[in-house]
C-alpha positions as MATLAB code, in Angstrom:
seq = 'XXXXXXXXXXXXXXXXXXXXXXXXXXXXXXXXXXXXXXXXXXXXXXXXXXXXXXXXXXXXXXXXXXXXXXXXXXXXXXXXXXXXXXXXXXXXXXXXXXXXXXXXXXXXXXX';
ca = [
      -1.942   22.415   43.812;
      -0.428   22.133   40.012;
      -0.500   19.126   38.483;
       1.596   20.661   35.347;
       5.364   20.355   36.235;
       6.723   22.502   34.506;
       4.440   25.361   35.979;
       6.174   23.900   39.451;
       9.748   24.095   38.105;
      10.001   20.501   37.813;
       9.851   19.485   33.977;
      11.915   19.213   30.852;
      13.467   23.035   30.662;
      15.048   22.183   27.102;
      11.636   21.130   25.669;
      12.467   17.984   24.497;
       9.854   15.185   24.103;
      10.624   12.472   26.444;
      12.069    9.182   24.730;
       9.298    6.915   26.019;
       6.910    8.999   24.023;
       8.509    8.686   20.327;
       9.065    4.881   20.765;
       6.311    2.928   18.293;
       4.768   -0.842   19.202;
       6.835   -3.254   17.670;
       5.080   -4.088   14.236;
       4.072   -8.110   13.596;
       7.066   -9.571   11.560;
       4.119  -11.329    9.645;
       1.003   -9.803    8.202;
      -1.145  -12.849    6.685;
      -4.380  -12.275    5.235;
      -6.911  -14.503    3.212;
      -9.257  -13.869    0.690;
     -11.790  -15.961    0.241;
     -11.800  -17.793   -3.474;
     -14.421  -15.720   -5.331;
     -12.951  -12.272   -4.122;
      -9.620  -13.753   -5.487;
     -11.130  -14.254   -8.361;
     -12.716  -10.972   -8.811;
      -9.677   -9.359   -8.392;
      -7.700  -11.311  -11.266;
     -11.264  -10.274  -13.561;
     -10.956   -6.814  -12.945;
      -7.401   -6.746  -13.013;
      -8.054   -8.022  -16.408;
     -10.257   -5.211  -17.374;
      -7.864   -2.961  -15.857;
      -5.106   -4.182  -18.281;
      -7.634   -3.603  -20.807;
      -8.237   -0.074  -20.194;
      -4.671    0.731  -19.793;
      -3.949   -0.919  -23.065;
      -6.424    1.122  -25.080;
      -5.035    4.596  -23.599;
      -1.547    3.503  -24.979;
      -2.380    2.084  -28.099;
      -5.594    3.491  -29.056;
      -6.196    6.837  -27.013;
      -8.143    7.952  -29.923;
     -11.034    5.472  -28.982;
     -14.000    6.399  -26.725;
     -12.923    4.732  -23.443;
     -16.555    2.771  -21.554;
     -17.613    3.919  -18.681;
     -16.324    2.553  -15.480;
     -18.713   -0.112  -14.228;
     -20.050    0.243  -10.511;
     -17.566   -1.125   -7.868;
     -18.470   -3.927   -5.582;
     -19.862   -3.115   -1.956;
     -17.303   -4.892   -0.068;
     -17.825   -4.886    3.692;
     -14.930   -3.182    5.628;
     -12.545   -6.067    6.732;
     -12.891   -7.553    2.854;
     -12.391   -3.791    1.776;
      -9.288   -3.409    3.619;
      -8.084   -6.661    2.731;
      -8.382   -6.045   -0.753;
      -6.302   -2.747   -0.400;
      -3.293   -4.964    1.552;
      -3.219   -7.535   -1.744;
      -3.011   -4.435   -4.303;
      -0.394   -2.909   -1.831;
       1.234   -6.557   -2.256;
       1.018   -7.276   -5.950;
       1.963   -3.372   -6.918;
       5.118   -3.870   -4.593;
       5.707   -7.407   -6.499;
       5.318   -5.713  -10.073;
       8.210   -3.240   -8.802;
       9.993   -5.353   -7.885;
       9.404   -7.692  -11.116;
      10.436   -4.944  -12.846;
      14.236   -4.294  -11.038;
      14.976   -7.963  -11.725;
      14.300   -7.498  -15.132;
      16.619   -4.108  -15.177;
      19.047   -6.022  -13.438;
      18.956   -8.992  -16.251;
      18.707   -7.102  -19.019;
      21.920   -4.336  -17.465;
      19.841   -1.812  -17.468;
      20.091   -1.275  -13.872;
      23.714   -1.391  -11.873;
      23.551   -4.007   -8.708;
      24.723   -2.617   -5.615;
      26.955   -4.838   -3.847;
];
């Protein structure tokens, strides 16, 4: 016997995938996570030399830049926790940054 239907006449003839198939699990309305108060920390310290770094390519790309310094070893849960907040506070800078567009006119609103 076939198990394959559509060697047995039986399946989808117009190759279509069936709807049941492309339909996703619902995602959580609510993604919380928590860092603890050192790795908060942490981030805003690097963050600072970050800023740093940045700063001297823009207004002094002439100086010799220091090396990078060895990232933390972060287990894998803090790891991809750390990856959600910069996914968070990048997407809060952007939008930071339409607000001020919008205040200064520099951007038109879209009613």
């Amino acid at each position: 016997m076939n198990d394959n239907n559509n060697a047995n006449g039986a399946g989808n003839h117009n190759h279509e995938i069936p709807r049941y198939l492309l339909q996703h699990a619902p995602r959580p309305r609510e993604v919380s996570f928590t860092l603890m108060e050192r790795q908060q920390e942490s981030m805003y310290v690097v963050w600072a030399a970050a800023r740093g770094r940045v700063h001297q390519q823009v207004y002094y790309p002439g100086l010799p830049f220091p090396p990078y310094p060895l990232p933390p070893v972060w287990p894998d849960d803090v790891r991809a926790m750390m990856v959600l907040w910069v996914a968070r506070e990048r997407r809060m800078f952007e939008m930071e940054m339409t607000e001020l567009e919008y205040i200064l006119g520099l951007r038109a609103r879209a009613h």
